[in-house]
DRENMIVO-754334 format. One record per residue: residue number from 1; residue in three letters; y, x, z of N, C-alpha, C in turn. Coordinates in pm, 1 decimal, decimal comma. Atoms other than C-alpha are relative to their C-alpha. Layout:
BEGIN
   n res      nc2      nc1      nc3     cac2     cac1     cac3      cc2      cc1      cc3
 NUM ALA        Y        X        Z        Y        X        Z        Y        X        Z
...
END
This chain:
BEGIN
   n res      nc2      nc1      nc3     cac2     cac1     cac3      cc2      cc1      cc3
   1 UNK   -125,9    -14,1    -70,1    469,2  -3176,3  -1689,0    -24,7    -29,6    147,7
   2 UNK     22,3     35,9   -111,0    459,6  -3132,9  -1324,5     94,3    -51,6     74,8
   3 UNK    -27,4     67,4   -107,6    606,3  -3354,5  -1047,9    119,1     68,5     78,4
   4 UNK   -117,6    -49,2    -43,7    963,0  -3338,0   -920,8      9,8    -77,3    141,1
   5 UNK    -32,6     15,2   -166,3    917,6  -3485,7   -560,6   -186,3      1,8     38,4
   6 UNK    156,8     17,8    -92,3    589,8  -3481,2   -354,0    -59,9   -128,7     -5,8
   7 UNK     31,2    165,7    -24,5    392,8  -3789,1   -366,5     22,2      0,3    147,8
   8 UNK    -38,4     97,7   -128,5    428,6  -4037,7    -70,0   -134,0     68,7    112,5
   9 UNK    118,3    -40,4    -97,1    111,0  -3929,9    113,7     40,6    166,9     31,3
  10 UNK    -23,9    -62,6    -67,1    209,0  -3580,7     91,3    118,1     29,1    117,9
  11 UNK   -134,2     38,1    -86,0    547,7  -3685,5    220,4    -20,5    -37,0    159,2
  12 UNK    -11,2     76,1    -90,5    387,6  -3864,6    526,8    -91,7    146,5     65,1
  13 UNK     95,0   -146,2    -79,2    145,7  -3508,5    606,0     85,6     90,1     35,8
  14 UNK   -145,2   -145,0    -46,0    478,1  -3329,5    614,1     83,1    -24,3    139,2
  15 UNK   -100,3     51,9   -139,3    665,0  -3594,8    886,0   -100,2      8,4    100,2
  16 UNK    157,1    -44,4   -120,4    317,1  -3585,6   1067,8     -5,8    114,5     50,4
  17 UNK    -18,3   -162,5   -100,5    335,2  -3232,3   1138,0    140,1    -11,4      0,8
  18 UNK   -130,3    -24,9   -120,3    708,8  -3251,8   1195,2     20,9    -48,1     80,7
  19 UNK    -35,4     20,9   -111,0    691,4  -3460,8   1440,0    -92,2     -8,4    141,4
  20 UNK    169,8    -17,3    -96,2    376,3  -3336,0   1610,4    100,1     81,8    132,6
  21 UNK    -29,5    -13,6   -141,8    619,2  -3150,8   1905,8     42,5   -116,7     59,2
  22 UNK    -52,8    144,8    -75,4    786,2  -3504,8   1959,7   -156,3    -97,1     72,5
  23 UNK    152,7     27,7    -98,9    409,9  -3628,5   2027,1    -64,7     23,2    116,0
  24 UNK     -2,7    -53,2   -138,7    325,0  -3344,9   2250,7    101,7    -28,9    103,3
  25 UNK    -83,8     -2,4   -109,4    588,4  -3414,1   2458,6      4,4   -154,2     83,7
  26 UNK     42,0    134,8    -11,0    521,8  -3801,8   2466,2   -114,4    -24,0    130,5
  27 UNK    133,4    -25,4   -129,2    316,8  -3885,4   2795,3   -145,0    -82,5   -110,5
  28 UNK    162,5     10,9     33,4    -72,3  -3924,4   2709,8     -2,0   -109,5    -43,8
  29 UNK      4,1    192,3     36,8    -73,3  -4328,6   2682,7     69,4    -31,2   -133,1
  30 UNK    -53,3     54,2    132,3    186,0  -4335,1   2442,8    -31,7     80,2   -104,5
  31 UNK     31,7    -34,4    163,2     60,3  -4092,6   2174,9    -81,5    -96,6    -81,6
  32 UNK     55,7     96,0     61,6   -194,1  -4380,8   2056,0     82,0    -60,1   -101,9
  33 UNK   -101,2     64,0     74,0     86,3  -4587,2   1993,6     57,7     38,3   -140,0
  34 UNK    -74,8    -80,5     91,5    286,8  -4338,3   1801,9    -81,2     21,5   -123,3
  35 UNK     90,2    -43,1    111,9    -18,1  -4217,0   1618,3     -7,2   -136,7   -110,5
  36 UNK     16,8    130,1     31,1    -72,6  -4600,0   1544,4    104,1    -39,7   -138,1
  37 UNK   -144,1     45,2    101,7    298,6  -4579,8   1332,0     17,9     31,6   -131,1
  38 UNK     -2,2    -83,5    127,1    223,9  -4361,9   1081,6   -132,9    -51,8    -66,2
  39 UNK    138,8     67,5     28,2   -117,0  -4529,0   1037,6     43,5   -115,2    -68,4
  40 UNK    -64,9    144,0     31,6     73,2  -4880,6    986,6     74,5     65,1   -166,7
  41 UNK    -80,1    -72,1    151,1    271,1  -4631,4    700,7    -84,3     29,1    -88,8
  42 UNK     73,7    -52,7    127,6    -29,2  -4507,3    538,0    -55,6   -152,6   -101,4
  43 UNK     39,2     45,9     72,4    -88,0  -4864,3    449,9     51,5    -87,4   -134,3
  44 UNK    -70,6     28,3    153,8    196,0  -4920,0    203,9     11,6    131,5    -81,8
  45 UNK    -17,8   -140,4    114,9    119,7  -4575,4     29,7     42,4    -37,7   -106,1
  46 UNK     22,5     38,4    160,3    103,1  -4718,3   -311,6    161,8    -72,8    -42,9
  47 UNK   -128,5     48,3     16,7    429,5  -4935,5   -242,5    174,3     92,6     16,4
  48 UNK   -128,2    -41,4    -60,7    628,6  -4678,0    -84,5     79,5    102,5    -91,3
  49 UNK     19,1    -82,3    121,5    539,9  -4476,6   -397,8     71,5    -31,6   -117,7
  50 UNK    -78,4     77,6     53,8    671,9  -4723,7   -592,9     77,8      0,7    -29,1
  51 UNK   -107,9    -19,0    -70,1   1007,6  -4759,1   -428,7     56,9    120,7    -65,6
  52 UNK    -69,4   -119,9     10,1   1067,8  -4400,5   -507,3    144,0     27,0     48,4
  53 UNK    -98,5     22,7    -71,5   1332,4  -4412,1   -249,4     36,6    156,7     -7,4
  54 UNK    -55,5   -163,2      7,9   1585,5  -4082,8   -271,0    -40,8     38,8    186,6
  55 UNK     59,4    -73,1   -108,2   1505,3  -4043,0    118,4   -163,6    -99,4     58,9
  56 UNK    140,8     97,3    -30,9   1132,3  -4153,1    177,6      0,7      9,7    161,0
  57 UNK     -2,1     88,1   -155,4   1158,7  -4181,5    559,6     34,6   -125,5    -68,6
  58 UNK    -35,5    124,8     14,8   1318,6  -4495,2    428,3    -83,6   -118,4    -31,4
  59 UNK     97,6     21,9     88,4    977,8  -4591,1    259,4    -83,0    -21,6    173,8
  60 UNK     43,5    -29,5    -62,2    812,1  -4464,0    578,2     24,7   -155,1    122,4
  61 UNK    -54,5     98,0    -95,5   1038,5  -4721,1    811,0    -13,3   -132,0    -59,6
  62 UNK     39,7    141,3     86,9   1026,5  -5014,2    592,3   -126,1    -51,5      9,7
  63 UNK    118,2     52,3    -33,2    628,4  -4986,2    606,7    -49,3    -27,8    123,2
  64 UNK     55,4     38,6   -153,6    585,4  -4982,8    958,5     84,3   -162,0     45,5
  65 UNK    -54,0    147,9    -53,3    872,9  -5273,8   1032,3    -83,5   -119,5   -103,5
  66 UNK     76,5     86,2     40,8    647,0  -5460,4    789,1   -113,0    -61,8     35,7
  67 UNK    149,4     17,1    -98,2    296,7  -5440,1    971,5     44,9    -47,6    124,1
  68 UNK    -47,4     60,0   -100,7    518,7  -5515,6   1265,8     38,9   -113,2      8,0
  69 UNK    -39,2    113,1     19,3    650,0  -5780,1   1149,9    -97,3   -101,8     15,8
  70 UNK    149,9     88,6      4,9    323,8  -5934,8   1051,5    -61,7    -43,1     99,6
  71 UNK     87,8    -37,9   -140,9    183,2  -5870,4   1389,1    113,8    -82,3     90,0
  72 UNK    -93,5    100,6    -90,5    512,8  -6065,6   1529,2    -62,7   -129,7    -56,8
  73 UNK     63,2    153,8     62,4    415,7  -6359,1   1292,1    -91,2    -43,6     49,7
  74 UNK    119,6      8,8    -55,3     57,3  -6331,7   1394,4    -23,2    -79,9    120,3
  75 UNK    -30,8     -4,7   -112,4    143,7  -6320,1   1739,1     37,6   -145,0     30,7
  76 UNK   -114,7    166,7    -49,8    405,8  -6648,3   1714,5   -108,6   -109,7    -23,1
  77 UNK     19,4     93,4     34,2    155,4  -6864,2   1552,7   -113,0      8,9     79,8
  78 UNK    104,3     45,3    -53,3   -117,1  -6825,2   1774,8     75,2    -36,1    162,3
  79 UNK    -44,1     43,6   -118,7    100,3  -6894,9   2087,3     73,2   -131,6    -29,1
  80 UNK    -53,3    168,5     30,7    265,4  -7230,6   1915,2   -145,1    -45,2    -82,0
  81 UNK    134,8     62,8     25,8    -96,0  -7299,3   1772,9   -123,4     53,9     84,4
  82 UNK    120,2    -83,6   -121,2   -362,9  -7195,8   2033,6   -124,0   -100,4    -33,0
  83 UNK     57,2    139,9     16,1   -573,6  -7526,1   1928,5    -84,3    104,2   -103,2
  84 UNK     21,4     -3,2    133,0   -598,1  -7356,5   1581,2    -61,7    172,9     -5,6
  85 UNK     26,1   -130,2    -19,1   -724,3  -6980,1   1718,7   -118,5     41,9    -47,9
  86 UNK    149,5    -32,9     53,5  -1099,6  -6987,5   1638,5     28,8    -31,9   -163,4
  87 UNK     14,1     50,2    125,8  -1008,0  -7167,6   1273,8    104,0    139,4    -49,1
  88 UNK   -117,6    -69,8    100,0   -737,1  -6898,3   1166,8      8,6    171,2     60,7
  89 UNK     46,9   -131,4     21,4   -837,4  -6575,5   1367,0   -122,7     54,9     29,5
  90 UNK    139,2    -67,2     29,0  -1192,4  -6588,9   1410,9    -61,9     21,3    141,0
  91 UNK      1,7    -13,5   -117,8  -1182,1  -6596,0   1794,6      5,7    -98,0     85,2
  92 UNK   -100,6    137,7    -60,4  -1138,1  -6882,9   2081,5     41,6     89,1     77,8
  93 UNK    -56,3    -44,0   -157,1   -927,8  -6857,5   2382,5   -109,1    -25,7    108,0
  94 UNK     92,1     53,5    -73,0  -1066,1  -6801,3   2673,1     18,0   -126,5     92,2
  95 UNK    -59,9    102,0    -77,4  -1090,6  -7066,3   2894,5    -64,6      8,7    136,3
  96 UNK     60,2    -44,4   -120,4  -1135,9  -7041,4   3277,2     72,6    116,8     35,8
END
């Protein structure tokens, strides 16, 4: 029996080319970014799959404000712990 919606990955090859004129039109610097969003999406494939949300943009947005999120967390605890930077990301500050 075959498959009554697209999986999630093909779902995300379909918004990728639809929103490839919104890219082009994007100045040079920020396509990275952008590219960067859908990248952050490919890495709840499996969850977003899951979900089986009736509109998967919804799947799509959920995974990116998640990696974002993370990356806020990230972010907070190394600026209220800066002491603790080499023990928890592997890096020191510089100093000087």
């Amino acid at each position: 029996m075959g498959r009554t919606l697209p999986t999630f990955n093909m779902y995300l090859d379909q918004e990728i080319e639809a929103w490839r004129p919104f890219r082009r039109a994007l100045r040079r610097e920020d396509q990275p970014a952008f590219d960067r969003l859908f990248a952050l999406a490919k890495r709840h494939m499996a969850e977003a799959a899951h979900a089986a949300r009736p509109v998967p943009f919804d799947s799509f947005v959920m995974a990116v404000l998640l990696e974002q999120q993370k990356e806020i967390e990230r972010l907070r605890a190394r600026l209220e712990h800066p002491q603790a930077e080499g023990e928890f990301f592997g890096t020191e500050w510089p100093t000087g």
